[in-house]
C-alpha positions in Angstrom: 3.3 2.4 -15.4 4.1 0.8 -12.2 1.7 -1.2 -9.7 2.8 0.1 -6.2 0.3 -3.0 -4.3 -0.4 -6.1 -5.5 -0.5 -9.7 -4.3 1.3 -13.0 -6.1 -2.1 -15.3 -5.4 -4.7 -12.9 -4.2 -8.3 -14.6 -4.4 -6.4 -17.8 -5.3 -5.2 -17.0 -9.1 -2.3 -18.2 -10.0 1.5 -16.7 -10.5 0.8 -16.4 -14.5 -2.8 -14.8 -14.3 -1.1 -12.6 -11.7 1.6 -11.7 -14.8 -1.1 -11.6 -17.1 -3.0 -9.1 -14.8 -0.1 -6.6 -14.7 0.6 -6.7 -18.3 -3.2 -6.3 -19.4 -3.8 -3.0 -17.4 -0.6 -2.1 -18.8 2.1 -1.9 -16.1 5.4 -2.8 -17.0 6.4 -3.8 -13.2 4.6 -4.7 -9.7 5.4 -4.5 -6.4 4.6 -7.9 -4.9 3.8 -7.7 -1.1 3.7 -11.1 1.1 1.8 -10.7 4.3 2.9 -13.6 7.0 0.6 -12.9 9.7 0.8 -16.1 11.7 -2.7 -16.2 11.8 -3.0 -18.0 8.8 -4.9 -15.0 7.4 -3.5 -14.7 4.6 -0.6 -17.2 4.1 1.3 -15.0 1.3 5.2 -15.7 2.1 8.3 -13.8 1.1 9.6 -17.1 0.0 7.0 -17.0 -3.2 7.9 -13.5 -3.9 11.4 -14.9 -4.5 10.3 -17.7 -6.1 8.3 -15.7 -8.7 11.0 -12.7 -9.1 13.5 -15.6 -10.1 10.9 -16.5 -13.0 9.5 -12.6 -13.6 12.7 -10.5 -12.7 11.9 -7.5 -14.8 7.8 -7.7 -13.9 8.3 -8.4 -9.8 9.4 -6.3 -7.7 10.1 -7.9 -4.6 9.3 -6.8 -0.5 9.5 -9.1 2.1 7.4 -9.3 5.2 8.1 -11.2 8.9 5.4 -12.3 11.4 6.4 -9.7 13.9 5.4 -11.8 16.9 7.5 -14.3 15.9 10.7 -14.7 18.8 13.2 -14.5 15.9 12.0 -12.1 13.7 14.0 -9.6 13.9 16.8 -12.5 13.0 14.7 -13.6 10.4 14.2 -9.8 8.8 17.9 -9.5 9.1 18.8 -12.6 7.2 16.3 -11.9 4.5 17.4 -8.3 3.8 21.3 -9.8 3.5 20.0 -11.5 0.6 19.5 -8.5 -1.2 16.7 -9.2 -3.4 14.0 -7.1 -1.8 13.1 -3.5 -2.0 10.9 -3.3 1.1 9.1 -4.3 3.1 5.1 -5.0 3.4 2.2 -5.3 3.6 2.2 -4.8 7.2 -1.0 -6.5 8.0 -1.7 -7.9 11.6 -3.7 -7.4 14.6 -1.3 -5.7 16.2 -1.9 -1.8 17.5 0.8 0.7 16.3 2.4 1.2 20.1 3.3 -2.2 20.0 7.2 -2.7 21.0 7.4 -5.4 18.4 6.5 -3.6 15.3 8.9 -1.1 16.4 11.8 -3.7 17.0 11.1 -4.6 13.0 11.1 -1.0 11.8 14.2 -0.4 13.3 15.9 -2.5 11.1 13.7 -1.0 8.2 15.3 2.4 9.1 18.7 1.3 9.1 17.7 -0.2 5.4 16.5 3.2 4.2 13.4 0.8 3.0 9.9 1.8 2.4 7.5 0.6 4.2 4.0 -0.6 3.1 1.0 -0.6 5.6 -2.7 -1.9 6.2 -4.2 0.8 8.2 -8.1 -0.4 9.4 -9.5 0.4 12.7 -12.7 -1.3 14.6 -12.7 -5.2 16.3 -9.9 -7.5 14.2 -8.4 -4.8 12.6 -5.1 -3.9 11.3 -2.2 -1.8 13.0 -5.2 0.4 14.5 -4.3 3.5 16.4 -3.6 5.3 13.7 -2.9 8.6 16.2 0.2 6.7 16.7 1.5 6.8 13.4 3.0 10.6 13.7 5.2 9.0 16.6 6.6 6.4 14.6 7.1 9.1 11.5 9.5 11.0 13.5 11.4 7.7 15.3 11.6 6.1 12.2 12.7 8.9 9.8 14.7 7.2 6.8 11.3 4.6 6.3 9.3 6.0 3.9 6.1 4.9 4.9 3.1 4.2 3.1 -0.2 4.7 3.5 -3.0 2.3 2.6 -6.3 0.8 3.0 -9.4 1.9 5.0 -9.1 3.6 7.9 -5.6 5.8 6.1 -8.2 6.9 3.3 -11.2 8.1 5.8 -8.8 10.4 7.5 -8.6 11.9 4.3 -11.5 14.3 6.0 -11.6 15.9 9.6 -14.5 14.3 10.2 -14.5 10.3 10.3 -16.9 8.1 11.1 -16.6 5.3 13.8 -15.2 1.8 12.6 -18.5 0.5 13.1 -20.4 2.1 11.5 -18.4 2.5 8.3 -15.0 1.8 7.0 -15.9 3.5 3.6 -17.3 6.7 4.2 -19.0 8.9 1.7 -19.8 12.5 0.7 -18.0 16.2 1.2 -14.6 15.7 2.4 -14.2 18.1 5.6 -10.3 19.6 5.3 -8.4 19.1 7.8 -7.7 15.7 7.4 -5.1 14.0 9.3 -3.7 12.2 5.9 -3.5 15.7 4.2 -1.2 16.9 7.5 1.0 13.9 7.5 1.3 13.9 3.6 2.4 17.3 4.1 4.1 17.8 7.2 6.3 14.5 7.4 8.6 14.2 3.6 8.4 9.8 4.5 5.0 9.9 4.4 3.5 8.8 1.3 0.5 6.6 0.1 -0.8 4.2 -2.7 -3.9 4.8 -4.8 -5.5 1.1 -4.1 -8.0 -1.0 -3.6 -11.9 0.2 -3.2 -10.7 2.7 -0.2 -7.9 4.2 -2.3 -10.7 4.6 -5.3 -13.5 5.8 -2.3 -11.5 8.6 -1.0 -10.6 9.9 -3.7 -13.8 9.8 -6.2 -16.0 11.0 -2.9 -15.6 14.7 -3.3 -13.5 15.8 -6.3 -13.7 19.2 -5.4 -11.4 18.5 -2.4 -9.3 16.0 -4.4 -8.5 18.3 -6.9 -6.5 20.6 -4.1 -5.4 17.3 -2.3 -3.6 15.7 -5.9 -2.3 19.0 -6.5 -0.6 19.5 -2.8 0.8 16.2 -2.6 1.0 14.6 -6.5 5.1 13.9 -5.9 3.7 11.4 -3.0 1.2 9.2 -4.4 1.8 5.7 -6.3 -0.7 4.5 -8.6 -1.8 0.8 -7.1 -4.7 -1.5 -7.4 -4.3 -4.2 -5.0 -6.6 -6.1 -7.0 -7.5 -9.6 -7.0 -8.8 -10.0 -10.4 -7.3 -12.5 -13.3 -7.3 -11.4 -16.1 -6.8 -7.5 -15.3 -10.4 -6.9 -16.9 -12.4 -8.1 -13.4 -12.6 -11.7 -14.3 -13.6 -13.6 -10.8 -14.7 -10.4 -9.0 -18.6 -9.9 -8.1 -18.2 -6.3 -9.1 -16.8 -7.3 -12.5 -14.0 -4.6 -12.8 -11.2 -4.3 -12.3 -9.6 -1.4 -10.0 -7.3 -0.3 -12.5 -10.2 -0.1 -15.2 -12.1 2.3 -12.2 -9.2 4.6 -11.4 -7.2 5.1 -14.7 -10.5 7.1 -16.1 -10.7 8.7 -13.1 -6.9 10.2 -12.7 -6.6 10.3 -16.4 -9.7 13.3 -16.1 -8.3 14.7 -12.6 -4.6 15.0 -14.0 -2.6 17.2 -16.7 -0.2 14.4 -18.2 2.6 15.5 -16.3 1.2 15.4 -13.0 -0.1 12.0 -14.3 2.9 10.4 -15.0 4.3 11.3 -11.3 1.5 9.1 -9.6 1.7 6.2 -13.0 5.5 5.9 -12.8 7.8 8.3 -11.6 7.2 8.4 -8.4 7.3 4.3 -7.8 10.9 5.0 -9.3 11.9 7.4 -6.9 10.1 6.3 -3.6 11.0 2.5 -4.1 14.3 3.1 -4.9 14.0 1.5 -8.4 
């Protein structure tokens, strides 16, 4: 099993508890995604990741990530992917909107990399790479990225019908089809998406009549992921005390035949990252 989304010190643990939290849900690897925002957001840098791939090279599997408003970062992507240690890049996370000629100035070195590409879509005031209309342009620009859908505004578009930012990001109840998700995930072959965090978990368990049909069309395209910020892998430091593996392997493990299963657990990390 593979973790496509996790972070090195989410909710301040520590390298090891991060270790320990892969091997105790029972993954043998991890993607590890910095986010250097240069709002000092978040403060996760690529030159941890390295840090902790040199000490956990068969657990970590290593993207990078550049402050796209930086003046040098395209210099400063280009340098790190000479290195050849990482395997993509992400999470793209900033207060940027998607139109914005300096996100595209960074992808266009992703697309020459043939990297994927790991993104923080959330809409409404101080959100992430909102416009997400935009995102069918940069598909078709960009077409050797294989982008990668995540967080809360990607999994509400899993319906037609979507609630404004503010008055949810987590939207419940009967999934209308029609989604924009569901076209992209089938329309565009570099568009794909992780299974994280309480949005990945949200759209999916909110209508599992729909999800059914939506695992079945597009099972070759979806990682397993938990972007979770727990210690110990069991929900140690987290008010809900679970953690999001424990909540979504039951729930695939009922939704999925054990082939279709191991796609989204494994296989599919191994052929979308490259591995």
């Amino acid at each position: 099993m593979i973790d496509a989304h996790l972070h090195l010190t989410h909710n301040g643990r520590s390298v090891e508890e991060t270790i320990t939290h892969i091997e105790a849900i029972g993954a043998e690897k991890a993607v590890m995604l910095p986010i250097e925002d240069g709002d000092d957001e978040f403060g996760w840098m690529t030159e941890d990741i390295v840090k902790a791939h040199r000490d956990y090279p068969d657990t970590i599997i290593p993207f990078c990530h550049v402050d796209v408003t930086r003046e040098d970062a395209v210099t400063e992507l280009e340098k790190r992917a000479a290195s050849g240690v990482f395997k993509g890049y992400g999470e793209q996370k900033q207060h940027l909107r998607l139109d914005d000629p300096r996100l595209e100035n960074i992808l266009t070195i992703c697309n020459e990399l043939n990297w994927p590409v790991t993104w923080h879509f959330q809409e409404g005031e101080r959100g992430y790479n909102q416009g997400i209309e935009h995102l069918e342009v940069l598909l078709k620009k960009f077409s050797n990225i294989k982008f990668i859908g995540h967080a809360q505004s990607w999994w509400a578009h899993i319906s037609a019908d979507v609630p404004a930012p503010e008055e949810t990001l987590y939207p419940t109840g009967a999934v209308k089809p029609g989604g924009l998700i569901d076209r992209l995930l089938a329309d565009y072959p570099n568009m794909f998406a992780d299974l994280s965090a309480g949005s990945g978990l949200g759209g999916l368990t909110r209508d599992e009549d729909f999800t059914a049909g939506f695992l079945a069309r597009h099972g070759k395209k979806l990682m397993f992921a938990t972007d979770c910020p727990c210690r110990d892998g069991k929900g140690e430091g987290l008010s809900r005390g679970a953690c999001f593996a424990q909540l979504s392997l039951p729930f695939l493990n009922r939704m999925l035949s054990p082939n279709a299963l191991e796609d989204i657990l494994h296989n599919n990390a191994v052929r979308i990252l490259n591995l």
